[in-house]
C-alpha positions in Angstrom: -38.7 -4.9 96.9 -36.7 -4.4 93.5 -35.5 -7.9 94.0 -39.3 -9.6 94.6 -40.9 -7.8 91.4 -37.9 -8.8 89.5 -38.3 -12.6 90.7 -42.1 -12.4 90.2 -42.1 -10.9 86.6 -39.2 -13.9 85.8 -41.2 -16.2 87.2 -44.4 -14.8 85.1 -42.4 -14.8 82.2 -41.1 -18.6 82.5 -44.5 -20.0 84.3 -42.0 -21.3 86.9 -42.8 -20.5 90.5 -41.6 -17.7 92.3 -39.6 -19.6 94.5 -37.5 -20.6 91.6 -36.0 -17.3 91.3 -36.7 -16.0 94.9 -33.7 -19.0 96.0 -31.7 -18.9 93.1 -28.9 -16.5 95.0 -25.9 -17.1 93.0 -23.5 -16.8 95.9 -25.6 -19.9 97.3 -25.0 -21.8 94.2 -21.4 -20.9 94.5 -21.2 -22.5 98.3 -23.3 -25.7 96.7 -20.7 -26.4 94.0 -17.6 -25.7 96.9 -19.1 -28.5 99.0 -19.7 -31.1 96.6 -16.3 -30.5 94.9 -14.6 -30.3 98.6 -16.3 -33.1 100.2 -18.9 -35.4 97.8 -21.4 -35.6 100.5 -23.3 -39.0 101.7 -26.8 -37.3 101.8 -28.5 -33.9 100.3 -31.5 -32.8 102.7 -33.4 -30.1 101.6 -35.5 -28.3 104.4 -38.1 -27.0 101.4 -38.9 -27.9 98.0 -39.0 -24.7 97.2 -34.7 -25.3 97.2 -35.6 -27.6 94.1 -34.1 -25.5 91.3 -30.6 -26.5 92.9 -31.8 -30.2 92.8 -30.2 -31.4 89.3 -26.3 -30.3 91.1 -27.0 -33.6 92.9 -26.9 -36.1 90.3 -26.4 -39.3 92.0 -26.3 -38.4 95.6 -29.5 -39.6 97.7 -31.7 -36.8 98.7 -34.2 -36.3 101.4 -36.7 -33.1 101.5 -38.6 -31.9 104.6 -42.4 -30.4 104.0 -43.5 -28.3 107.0 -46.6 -28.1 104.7 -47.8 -29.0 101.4 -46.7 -26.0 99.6 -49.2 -26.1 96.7 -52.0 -26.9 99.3 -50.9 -24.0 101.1 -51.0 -21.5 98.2 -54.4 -22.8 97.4 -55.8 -21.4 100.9 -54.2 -18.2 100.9 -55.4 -17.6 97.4 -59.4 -18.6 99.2 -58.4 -16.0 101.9 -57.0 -13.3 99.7 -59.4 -10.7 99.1 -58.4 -9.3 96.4 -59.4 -11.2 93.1 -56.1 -10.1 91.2 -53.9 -11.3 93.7 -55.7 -14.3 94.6 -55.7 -15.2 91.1 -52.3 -15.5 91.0 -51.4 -17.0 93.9 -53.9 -19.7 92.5 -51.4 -19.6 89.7 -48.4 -19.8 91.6 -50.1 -23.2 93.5 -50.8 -24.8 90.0 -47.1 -24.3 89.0 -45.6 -25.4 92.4 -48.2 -28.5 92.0 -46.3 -29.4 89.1 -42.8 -29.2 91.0 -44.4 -31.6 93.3 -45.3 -34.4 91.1 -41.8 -33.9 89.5 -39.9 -33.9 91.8 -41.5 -35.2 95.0 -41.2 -39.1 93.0 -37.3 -38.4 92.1 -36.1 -38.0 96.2 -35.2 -40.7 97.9 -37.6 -39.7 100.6 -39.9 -37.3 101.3 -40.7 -36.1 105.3 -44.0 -34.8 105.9 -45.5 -33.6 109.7 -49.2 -35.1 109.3 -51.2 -37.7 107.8 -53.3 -34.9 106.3 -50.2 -33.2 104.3 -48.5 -37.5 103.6 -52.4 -37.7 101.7 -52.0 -34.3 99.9 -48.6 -35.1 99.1 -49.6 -38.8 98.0 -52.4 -37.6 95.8 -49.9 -35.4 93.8 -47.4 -37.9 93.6 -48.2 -41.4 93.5 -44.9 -42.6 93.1 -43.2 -40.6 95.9 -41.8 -42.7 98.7 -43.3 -40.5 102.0 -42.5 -40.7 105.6 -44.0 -38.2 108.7 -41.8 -37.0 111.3 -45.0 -35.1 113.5 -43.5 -31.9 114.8 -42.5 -32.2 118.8 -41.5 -29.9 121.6 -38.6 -30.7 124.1 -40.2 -31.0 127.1 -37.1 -30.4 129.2 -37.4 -26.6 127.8 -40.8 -26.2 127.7 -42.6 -27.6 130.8 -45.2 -26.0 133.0 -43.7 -23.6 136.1 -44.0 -24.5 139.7 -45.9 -20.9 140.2 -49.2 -22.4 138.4 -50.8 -19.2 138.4 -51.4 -17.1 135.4 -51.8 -13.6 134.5 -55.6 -13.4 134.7 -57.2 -12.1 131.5 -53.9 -12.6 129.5 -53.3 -14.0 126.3 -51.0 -14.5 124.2 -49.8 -15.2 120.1 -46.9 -16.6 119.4 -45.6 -16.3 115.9 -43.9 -14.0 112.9 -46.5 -11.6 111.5 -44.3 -11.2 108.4 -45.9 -14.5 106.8 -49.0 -14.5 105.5 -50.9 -16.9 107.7 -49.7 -15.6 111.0 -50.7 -11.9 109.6 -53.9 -13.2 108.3 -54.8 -14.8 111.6 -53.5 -11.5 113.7 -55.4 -9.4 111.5 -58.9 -11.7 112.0 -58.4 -11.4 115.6 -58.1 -8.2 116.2 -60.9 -7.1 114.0 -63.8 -10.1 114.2 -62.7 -11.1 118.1 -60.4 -8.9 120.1 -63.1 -6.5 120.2 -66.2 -8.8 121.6 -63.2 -9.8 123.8 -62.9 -5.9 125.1 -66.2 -5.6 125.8 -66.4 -8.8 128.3 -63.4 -8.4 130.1 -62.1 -4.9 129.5 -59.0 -5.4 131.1 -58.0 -8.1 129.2 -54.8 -7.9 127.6 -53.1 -9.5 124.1 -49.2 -10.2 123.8 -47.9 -10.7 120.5 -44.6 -12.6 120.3 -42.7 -12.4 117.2 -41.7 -10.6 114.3 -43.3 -8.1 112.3 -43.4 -6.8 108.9 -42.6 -3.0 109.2 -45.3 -0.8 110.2 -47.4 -3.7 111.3 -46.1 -2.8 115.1 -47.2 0.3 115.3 -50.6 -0.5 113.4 -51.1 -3.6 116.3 -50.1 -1.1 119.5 -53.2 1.4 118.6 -55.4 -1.5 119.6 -56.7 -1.4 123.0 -54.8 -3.9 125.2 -52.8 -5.1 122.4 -49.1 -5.6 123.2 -46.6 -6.3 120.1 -43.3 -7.5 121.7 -41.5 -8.5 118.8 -38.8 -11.3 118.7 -38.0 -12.4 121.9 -35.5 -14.1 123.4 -37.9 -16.9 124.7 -41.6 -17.5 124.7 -41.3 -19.3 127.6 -42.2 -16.2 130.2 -45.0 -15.0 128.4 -46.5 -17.8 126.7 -46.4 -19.8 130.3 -47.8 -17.2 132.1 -50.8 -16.6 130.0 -54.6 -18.1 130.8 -54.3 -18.9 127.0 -52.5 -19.3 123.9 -54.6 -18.2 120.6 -54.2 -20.1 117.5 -57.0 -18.0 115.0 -55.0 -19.4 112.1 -57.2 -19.8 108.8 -55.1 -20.7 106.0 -51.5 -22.8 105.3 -50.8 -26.1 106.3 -48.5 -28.7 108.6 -49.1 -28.2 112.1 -48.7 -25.7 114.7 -45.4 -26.3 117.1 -47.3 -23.3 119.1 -50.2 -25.2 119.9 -47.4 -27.9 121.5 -45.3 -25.8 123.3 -48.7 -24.3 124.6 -49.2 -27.6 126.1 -46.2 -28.3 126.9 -46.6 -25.3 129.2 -49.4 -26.4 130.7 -51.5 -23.2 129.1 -54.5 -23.6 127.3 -55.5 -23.2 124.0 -57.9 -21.4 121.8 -57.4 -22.2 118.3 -59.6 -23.1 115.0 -60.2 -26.2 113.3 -57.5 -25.5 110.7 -55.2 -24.3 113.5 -55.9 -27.5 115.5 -55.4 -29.5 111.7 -53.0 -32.6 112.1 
C-alpha cells in the first residue's frame, strides 16, 4: 500500500501516469538491459502500454504492443462509474495523461494489436499515424467444449473472473445488490458461484449473501462454468472483449451479459 501512494503522489507530481511508476521495478529494468546486452533480440513485444516507460531501452529494435483494451478508454468509464467525485476526478486525470502516452507512442511501434474493431477505432482516433492490426480474442476449443452429460445444475450460475480489478468488482458488486436479490425472490434456491480471485475481505463480504458461493482461483473453470444454466457477464465499464463470454460458449452454457459486456 506504501508502494501505490508513493507511485501515485510521483505520478501527481510529474503528470505522468501511474503506470509509469507502478512498472518501473528496478530489478525489471536490470533483467531488460541483461537480455539486450546477452542476446540483441529480433523483436520487443510488449503485452501493455502501460510497459512504455521501458520503451526508449529499444532504440532500433522493432516493437509490437498488445491492447487487451484501450487503456485511456477504459479509465474514462471507470471514472463515469466511480461514485465518488474525488476519485473519479482523478481517474479522469489519469485517462487524459495515458491519452497522451497513446498518441506518442502508439505511432512510434512497428505495430500495434488490438482485440475489436471498436478499441482499432479508439485507438485510430488517438493516433492517426499508428499502424493497427486486431487479433479478436479466441478460446481453444479442444479445452473448452461442451460435456457429453448436457445437463446442468438447475438454478446455477456462475461468474467467472478476478474481483481484484475494478470492472470485475464493479460488475460483482451491481449484481449482488440491483439483481441477485430479484433473483432470490423468483427462484429461491438459486445459487451464484464466483470463480476467481478476490481482493482481501471481499470473500467474506460475497459469502454473507444468500446463495452466493466465492470459490476463489481455481484450478479450472471448466467444472463449474459447464455445468451452470448460465454464465453472467453484468460488466459495466473497461474495454476489449470478454474471453468469458467465449469459453461460456464454447461450453455450450448460456449467457447473460450487458451491452458493454457483449461489446466487440
Amino acid at each position: 500500500r506504501l508502494r501505490r501512494a508513493w507511485d501515485h503522489g510521483r505520478g501527481v507530481a510529474t503528470r505522468r501516469p501511474y503506470s509509469y511508476f507502478q512498472y518501473g521495478v528496478r530489478d525489471f529494468g536490470a533483467r531488460i538491459e541483461q537480455a539486450l546486452t546477452t542476446q540483441r533480440p529480433d523483436l520487443v513485444h510488449l503485452d501493455s502500454l502501460d510497459l512504455y516507460r521501458w520503451l526508449p531501452r529499444f532504440g532500433g529494435l522493432p516493437v509490437t504492443c498488445t491492447h487487451h483494451d484501450i487503456e485511456s478508454h477504459a479509465l474514462r468509464r471507470r471514472a463515469e462509474a466511480t461514485r465518488s467525485p474525488l476519485v473519479s476526478g482523478y481517474i479522469r486525470r489519469q485517462s487524459e495523461l495515458m491519452r497522451a502516452v497513446e498518441a506518442k507512442w502508439c505511432p512510434a511501434v512497428a505495430l500495434n494489436w488490438t482485440v475489436s474493431p471498436e478499441d482499432s477505432g479508439r485507438l485510430k482516433e488517438i493516433a492517426p499515424q499508428a499502424v493497427i492490426l486486431e487479433a479478436p480474442n479466441a478460446v481453444d476449443l479442444e479445452d473448452f467444449r461442451p460435456s457429453k452429460d448436457t445437463s446442468a445444475a438447475e438454478d446455477s450460475v456462475v461468474f467467472a473472473g478476478a474481483t481484484y480489478l475494478f470492472a470485475n468488482r464493479d460488475a460483482v458488486n451491481f449484481l449482488l445488490e440491483e439483481i441477485w436479490p430479484k433473483v432470490r425472490d423468483r427462484v429461491p434456491r438459486a445459487t451464484l458461484k464466483l470463480l476467481g480471485r478476490n481482493a482481501p475481505g471481499e470473500a467474506d463480504r460475497f459469502r454473507r449473501v444468500a446463495g452466493v458461493l466465492p470459490l476463489g482461483n481455481v484450478p479450472r473453470v471448466q467444472p463449474d462454468l459447464g455445468s451452470a444454466a448460465c454464465s453472467v457477464i453484468p460488466i459495466r465499464t473497461g474495454g476489449g472483449t470478454r474471453l468469458k463470454i467465449l469459453e461460456s460458449w464454447a461450453l455450450g452454457r448460456a449467457v447473460v451479459t450487458t451491452t458493454l459486456g457483449c461489446e466487440g
